[in-house]
C-alpha positions in Angstrom: 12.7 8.8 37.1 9.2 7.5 36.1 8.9 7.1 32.1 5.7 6.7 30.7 5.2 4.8 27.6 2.6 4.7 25.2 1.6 1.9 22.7 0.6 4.2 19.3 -1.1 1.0 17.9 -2.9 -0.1 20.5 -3.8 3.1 22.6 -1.9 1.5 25.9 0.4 2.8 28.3 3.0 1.3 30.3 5.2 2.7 33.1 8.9 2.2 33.9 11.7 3.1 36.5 14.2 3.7 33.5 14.9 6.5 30.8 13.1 7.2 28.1 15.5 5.4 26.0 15.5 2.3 28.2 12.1 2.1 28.5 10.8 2.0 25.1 13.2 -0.8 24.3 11.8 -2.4 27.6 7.8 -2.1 26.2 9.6 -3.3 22.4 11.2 -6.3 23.5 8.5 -7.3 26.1 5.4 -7.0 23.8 7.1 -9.1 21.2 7.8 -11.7 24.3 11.3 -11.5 25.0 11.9 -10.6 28.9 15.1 -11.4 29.5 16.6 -8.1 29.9 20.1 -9.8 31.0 20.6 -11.3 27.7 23.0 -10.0 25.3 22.0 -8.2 23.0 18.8 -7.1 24.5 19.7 -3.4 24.3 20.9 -3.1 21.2 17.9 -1.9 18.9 17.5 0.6 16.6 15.7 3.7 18.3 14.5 6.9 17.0 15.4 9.9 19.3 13.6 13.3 18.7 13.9 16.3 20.2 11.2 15.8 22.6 10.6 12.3 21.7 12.0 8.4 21.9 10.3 6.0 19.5 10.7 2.6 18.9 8.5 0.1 17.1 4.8 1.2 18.3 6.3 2.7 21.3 7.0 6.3 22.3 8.0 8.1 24.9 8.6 11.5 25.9 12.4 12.3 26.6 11.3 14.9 29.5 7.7 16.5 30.8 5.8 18.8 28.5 5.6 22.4 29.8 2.6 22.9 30.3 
C-alpha cells in the first residue's frame, strides 16, 4: 500500500510503503529530524483520524483513494 503524504505548510509531498496512519507520523517525526523509527516511543503521537483523512502536524493523508 503506497500512502501519499502531503506537507499543508509547505505544499510538498512524500511517499511511503505504510498506512496512512504510519506514514504521517513517518513525515512528522522526520521533518522535525528524528529518524530513528526503532526508538521507543517513536509511534506514539497524537494523530487526528477523519473519515477520509489522517492528520498530524502539517501532514495529511488520505486514509483510502478518492472516488473519483
Amino acid at each position: 500500500m503506497m500512502t501519499r503524504v502531503l506537507n499543508l505548510s509547505m505544499g510538498g509531498e512524500l511517499v511511503y510503503n505504510k498506512t496512512p496512519v504510519e506514514a504521517v507520523i513517518l513525515a512528522y517525526r522526520q521533518s522535525t529530524g528524528n529518524w530513528n523509527w526503532w526508538s521507543p516511543g517513536y509511534w506514539d503521537i497524537p494523530v487526528l483520524v477523519g473519515r477520509l483523512t489522517v492528520a498530524c502536524g502539517d501532514f495529511c493523508a488520505f486514509k483510502r483513494r478518492p472516488k473519483r
